[in-house]
C-alpha positions in Angstrom: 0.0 0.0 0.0 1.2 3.5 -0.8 1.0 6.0 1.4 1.9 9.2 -0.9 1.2 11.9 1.9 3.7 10.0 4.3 5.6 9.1 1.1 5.9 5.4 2.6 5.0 2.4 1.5 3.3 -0.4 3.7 4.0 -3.9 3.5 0.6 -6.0 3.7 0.4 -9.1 6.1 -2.0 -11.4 4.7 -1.8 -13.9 7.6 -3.3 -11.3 9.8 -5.3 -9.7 7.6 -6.9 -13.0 6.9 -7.1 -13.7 10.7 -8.9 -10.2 11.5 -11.3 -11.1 8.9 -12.4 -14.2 10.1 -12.5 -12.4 14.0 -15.5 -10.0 12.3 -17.4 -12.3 10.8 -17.4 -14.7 13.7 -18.5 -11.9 15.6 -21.4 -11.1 13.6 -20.4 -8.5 10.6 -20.8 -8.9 6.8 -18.7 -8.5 4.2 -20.8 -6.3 1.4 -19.9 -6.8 -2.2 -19.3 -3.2 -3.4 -17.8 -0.7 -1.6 -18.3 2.0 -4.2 -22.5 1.8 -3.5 -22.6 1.5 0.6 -19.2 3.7 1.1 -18.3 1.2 3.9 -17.1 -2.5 3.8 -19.4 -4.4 6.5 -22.1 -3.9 8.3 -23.4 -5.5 11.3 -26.8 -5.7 13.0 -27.5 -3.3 16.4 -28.3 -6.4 18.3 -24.7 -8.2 17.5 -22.7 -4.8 18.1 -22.2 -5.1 21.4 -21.1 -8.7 21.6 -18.9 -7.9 18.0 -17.0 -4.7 20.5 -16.8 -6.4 23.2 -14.7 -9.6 21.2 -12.8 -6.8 18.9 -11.9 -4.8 22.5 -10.5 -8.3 24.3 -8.5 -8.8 20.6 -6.8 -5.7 21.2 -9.0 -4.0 19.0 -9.5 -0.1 18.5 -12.9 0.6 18.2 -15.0 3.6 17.0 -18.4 4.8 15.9 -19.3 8.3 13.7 -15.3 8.7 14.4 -15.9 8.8 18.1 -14.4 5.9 20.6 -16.6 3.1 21.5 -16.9 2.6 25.2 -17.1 -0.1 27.8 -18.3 0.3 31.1 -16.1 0.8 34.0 -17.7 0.9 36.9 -21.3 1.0 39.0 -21.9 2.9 41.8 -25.2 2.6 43.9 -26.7 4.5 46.8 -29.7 3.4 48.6 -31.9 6.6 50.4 -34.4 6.0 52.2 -38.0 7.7 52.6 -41.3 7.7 54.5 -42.7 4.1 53.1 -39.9 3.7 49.8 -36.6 3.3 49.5 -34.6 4.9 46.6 -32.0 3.4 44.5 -29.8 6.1 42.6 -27.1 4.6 40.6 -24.2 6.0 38.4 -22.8 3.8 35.3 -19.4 4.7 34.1 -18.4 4.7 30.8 -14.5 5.9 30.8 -15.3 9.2 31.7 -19.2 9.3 30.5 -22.1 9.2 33.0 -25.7 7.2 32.2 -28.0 7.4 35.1 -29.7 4.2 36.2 -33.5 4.6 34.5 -31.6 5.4 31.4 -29.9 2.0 31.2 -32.9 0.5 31.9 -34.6 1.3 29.3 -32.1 0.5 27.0 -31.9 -3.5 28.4 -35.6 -2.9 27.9 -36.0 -2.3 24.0 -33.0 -5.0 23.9 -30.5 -2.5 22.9 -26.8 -3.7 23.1 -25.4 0.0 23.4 -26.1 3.2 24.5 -25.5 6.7 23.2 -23.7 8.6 25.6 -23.2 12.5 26.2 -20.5 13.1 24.0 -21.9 11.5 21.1 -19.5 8.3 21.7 -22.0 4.8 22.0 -21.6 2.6 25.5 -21.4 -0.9 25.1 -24.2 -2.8 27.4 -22.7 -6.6 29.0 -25.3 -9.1 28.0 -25.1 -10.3 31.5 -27.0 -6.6 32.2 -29.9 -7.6 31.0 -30.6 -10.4 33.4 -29.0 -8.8 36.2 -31.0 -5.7 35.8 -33.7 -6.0 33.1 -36.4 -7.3 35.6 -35.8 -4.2 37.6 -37.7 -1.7 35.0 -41.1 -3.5 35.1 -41.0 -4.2 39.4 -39.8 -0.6 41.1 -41.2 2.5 40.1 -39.0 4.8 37.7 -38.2 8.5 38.3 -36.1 11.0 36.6 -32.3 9.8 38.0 -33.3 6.7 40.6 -36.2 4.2 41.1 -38.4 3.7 43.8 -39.0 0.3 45.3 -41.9 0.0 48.4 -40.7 -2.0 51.7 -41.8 -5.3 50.5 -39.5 -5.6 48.0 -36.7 -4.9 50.4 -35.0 -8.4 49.5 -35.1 -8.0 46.0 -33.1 -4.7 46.0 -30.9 -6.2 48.9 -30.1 -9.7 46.5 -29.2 -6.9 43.6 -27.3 -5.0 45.7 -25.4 -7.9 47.2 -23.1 -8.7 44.2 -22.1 -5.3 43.7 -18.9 -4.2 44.6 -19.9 -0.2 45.5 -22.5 0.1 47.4 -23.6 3.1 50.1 -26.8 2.6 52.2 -28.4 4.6 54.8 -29.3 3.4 58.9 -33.3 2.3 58.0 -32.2 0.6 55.3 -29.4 -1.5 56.9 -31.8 -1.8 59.8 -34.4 -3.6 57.7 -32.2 -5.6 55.9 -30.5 -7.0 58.8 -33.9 -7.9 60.4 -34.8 -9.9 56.8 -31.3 -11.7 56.8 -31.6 -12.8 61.0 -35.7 -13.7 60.5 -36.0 -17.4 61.5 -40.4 -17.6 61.5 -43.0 -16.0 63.0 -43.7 -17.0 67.0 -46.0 -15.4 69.4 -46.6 -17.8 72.2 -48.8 -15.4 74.5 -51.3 -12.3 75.0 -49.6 -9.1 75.4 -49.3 -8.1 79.1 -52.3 -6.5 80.4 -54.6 -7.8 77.7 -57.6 -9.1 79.0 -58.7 -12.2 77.1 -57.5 -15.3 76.3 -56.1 -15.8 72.3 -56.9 -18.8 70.7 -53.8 -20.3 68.7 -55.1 -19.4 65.2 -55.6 -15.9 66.9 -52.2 -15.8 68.1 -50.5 -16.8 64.6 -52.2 -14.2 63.6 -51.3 -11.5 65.5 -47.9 -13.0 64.9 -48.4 -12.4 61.2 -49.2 -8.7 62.0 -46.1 -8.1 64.5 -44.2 -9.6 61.3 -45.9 -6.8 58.5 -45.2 -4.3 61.8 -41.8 -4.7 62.2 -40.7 -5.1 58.6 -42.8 -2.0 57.3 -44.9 -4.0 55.1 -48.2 -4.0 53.8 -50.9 -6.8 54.9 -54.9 -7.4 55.2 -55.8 -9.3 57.8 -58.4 -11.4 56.2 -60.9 -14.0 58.2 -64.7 -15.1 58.5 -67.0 -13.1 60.2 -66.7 -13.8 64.3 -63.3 -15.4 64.3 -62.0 -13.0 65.9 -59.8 -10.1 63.7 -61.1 -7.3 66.0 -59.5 -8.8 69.2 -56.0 -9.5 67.3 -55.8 -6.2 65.9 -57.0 -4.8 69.7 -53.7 -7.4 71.0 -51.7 -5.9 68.3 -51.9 -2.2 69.4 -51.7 -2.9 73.1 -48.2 -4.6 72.4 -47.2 -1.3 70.1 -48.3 0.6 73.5 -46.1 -1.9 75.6 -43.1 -1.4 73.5 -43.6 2.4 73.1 -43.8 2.5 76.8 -40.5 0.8 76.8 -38.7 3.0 74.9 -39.9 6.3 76.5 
């Protein structure tokens, strides 16, 4: 090849040349038969571009798109904040020097997109692994302009998610809750609260088990039974031990 601006001339290896040929189609691309009409030399699908950088990159490959560098995320960083009855997750995604916020990757796993455009113009390249990871997330917590919003319930989910990640920063409610989650070993309430009047039956007693339990992890529950079995006098037991226990504390 001659190079007439440089006034050199450059010596072709075939071997490789051959090699980095086969590496592109294996990784998805297609050779087009003339140049001269498309102006390029292959093309590739959106779906198979992020796989296709993500082999060229580990090759050793440089990468670019609309003459810009192609990027791979570096890093994740989450923060948990939490509110009255919700918990926020805010997370940053960096792509060597380029920020996407958290709902914004999301909905990129969720049309299936394999890369996303980033500030600069440059494109991200999404893991495949992302979209099982995180993918599930978009349709379960509630999305918001830079976080999502999950209720108490789904405290465990976000706490499994969160538990592979390597930066993490939580607040004191949410560590509290998630501690009381990981050490729960069933629900057990063995007698009436003290200075309740009234004898529980057992089935009584699970239940007002079942309520300390939606009590002390902030969730939601209906305390559901046929008519005089007895849902009045559990949820009377109930507030008398949230009386007991303030007492306690004051």
């Amino acid at each position: 090849i001659v190079d007439r601006e440089e006034k050199r001339c450059i010596l072709r290896n075939r071997d490789k040349e051959s090699k980095a040929w086969t590496l592109l189609q294996d990784s998805g691309f297609r050779r087009l038969l003339d140049r001269r009409i498309q102006g390029r030399d292959v093309e590739i699908s959106a779906r198979d571009l992020g796989g296709a950088v993500r082999e060229l990159i580990k090759e050793g490959w440089a990468v670019r798109a609309d003459g810009k560098q192609v990027h791979q995320p570096a890093s994740m960083m989450f923060k948990v904040e939490s509110g009255i009855d919700w918990f926020e997750l805010h997370a940053d995604i960096d792509f060597e020097g380029q920020t996407v916020r958290f709902p914004e990757l999301l909905s990129a796993l969720a049309r299936g997109d394999s890369s996303i455009r980033l500030d600069d113009g440059s494109l991200g390249i999404l893991p495949e692994e992302w979209i099982e990871q995180y993918g599930i997330l978009a349709g379960i917590a509630v999305t918001d302009e830079d976080h999502l919003r999950f209720a108490p319930n789904q405290v465990a989910l976000l706490d499994a998610l969160l538990n592979s990640q390597e930066y993490v920063e939580t607040d004191a409610k949410f560590d509290e809750i998630r501690e009381k989650i990981r050490s729960f070993s069933g629900i057990s309430i063995d007698k009436e609260p003290d200075g309740f009047e009234g004898d529980l039956r057992k089935y009584q007693l699970e239940g007002l088990g079942w309520l300390q339990f939606l009590q002390d992890f902030h969730f939601g529950g209906c305390l559901a039974d046929d008519m005089g079995l007895g849902k009045t006098v559990q949820l009377l037991a109930l507030l008398l031990r949230r009386k007991r226990a303030r007492d306690e504390h004051l």
